[in-house]
N, C-alpha and C positions, 0 to 999 in steps of 0.2 A: 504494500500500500504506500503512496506516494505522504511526504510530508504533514504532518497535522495542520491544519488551519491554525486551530488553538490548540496546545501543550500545558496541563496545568500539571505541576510537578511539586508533590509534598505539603502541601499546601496546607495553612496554619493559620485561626483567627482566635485569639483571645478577647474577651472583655473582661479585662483587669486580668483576676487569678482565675479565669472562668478559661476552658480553653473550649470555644463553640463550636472548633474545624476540628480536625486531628486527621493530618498529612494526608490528605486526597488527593489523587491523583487522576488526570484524565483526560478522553482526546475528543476532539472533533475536526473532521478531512469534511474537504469542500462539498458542499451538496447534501450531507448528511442533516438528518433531523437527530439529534440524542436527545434521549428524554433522562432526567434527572427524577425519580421518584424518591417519598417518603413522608414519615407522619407531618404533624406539625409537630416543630421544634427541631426537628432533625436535622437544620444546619441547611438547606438547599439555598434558604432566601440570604443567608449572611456569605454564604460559597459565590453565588452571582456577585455580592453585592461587591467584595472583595476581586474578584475575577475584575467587574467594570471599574475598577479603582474609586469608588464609592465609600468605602470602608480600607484600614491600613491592615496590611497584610505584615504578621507574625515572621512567618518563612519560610520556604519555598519559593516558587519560582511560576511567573506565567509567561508563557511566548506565543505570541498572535504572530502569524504570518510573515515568522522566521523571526524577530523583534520581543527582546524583552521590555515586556510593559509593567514590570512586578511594581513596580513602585511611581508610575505613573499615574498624575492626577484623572480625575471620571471626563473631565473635556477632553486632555488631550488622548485617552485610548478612546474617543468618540470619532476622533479626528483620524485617527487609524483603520477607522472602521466595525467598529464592534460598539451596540447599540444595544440598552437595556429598555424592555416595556414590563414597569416594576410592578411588585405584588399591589391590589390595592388602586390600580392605575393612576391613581395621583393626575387627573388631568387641573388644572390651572379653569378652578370653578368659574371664575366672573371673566374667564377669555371667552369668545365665542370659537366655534367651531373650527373654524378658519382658523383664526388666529393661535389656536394650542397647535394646529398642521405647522403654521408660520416655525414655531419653537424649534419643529422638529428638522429645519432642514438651517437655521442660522448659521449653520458653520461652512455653508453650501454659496456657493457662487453660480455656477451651472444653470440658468434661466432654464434652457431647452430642458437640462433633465429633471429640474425641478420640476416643471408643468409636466411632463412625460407620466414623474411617480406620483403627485396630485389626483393626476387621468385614474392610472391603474388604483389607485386607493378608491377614488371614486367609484369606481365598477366593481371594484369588491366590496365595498361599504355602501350600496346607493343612500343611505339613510341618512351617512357623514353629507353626503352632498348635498340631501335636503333642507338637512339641519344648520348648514354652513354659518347662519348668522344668529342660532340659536346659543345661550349661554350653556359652555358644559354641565354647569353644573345643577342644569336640569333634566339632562338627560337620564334614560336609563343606566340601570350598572351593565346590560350587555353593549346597551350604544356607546356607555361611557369607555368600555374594555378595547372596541372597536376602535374609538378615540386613538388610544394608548397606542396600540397597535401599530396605528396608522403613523403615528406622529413617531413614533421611535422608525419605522421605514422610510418615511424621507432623510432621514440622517444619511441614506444610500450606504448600508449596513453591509459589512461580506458576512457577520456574525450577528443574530438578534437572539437574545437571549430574551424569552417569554417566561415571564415570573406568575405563575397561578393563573391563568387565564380562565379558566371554567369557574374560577371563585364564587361565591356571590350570584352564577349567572341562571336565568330560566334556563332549561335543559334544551328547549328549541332553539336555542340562544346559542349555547354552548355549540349543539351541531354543526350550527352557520358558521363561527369562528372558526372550529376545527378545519372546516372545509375551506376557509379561508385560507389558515396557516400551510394547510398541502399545496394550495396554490401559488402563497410567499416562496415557498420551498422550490417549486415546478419553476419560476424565474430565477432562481441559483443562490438564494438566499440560503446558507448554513444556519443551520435551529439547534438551540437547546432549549427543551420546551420543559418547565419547573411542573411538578403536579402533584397535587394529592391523590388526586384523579388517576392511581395508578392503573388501571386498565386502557381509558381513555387516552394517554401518553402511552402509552407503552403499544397500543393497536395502531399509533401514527409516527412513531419511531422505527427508526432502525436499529439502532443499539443503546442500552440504555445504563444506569448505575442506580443502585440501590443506597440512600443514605439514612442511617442509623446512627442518631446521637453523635451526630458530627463525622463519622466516618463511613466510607465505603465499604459496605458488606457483601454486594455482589453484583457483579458487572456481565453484561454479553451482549447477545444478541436475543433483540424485544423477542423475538418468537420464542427466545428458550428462557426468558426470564416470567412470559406470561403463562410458561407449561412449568414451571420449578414450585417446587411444595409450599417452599418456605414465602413464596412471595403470595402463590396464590390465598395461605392461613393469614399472612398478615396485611397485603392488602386486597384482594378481589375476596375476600369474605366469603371463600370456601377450602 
């Protein structure tokens, strides 16, 4: 297999004497969707947040596309290309519609391909487009997720890391996102898609990691992590 995109290697987040990570290690190659399972508390959302330079990384090592970022602020591995749509989607309530898109591409010059990924978000969100001069923070939690979404993909991402997406959402909701996300994927977006949701991740991934109280307990490929005992008793609830 050629090069990872992303290389996260040993990877370590304390708060204070609390250690929340414990040396996790893991890949993602171009074009791939990885899904990250596990409870809540299990260390996924603080692994992202750390990965996007959001949070200060303990020690260990991350390399995006060939580059160490370990220690790089959350703008500038933006600016590298890797783009977080966080748990929660935190859209910017009293911006309108529009203008939380505007957020997502400020670091962007590119006219032609800024209106280009606008287009393509529009036709996957038709809702975003009707909404456009609606204030976020009246939307729903699926349109608001939608939001999220969208605005972290105009960053023109090679890496978009999807933090809980199903969260919070109506289940009809939830399907339309998924089908979204395979779509973000089908135009060569690499995915690590966060979930509690461990069947629903792991049915739209290709290889995925298992995290348990800050560390990685079992890794492969979704098809053999959705058939393994241990996954199916703790999360698909049989």
């Amino acid at each position: 297999m050629s090069e990872a995109l992303l290389s996260v290697e040993n990877l370590c987040v304390s708060y204070g004497p609390i250690q929340a990570v414990k040396n996790i290690s893991l890949q993602v190659f171009k074009g791939e969707i990885v899904s990250i399972i596990g409870s809540n508390g299990a260390g996924k959302t603080t692994s992202m947040q750390a990965i996007s330079g959001l949070i200060p990384i303990k020690s260990g090592k991350v390399i995006f596309k060939g580059r160490d970022i370990t220690h790089l602020k959350g703008h500038q591995i933006l600016k590298h290309g890797l783009a977080q749509s966080p748990e929660g989607r935190m859209v910017f309530p009293n911006l309108t519609v529009a203008e939380n898109l505007e957020m997502g591409h400020y670091t962007r010059s590119d006219l032609v391909g800024i209106k280009r990924d606008k287009e393509f978000i529009f036709d996957l969100f038709p809702k975003l487009k009707a909404r456009s001069f609606q204030l976020a923070g009246t939307l729903s939690g699926g349109e608001q997720q939608m939001l999220a979404i969208g605005r972290s993909y105009l960053s023109a991402p090679d890496l978009l890391i999807l933090d809980e997406p199903s969260l919070g959402i109506a289940p009809i909701l939830v399907q339309n996102i998924m089908e979204a996300i395979a779509t973000i994927n089908r135009e060569g977006k690499s995915i690590i898609l966060v979930e509690q949701n461990a069947h629903l991740a792991l049915k739209k991934s290709k290889r995925g990691y298992v995290l348990v109280n800050g560390e990685i307990t079992l890794q492969g490929e979704s098809s053999c992590l959705l058939s393994n005992d241990q996954v199916k008793k703790a999360y698909l609830g049989f």
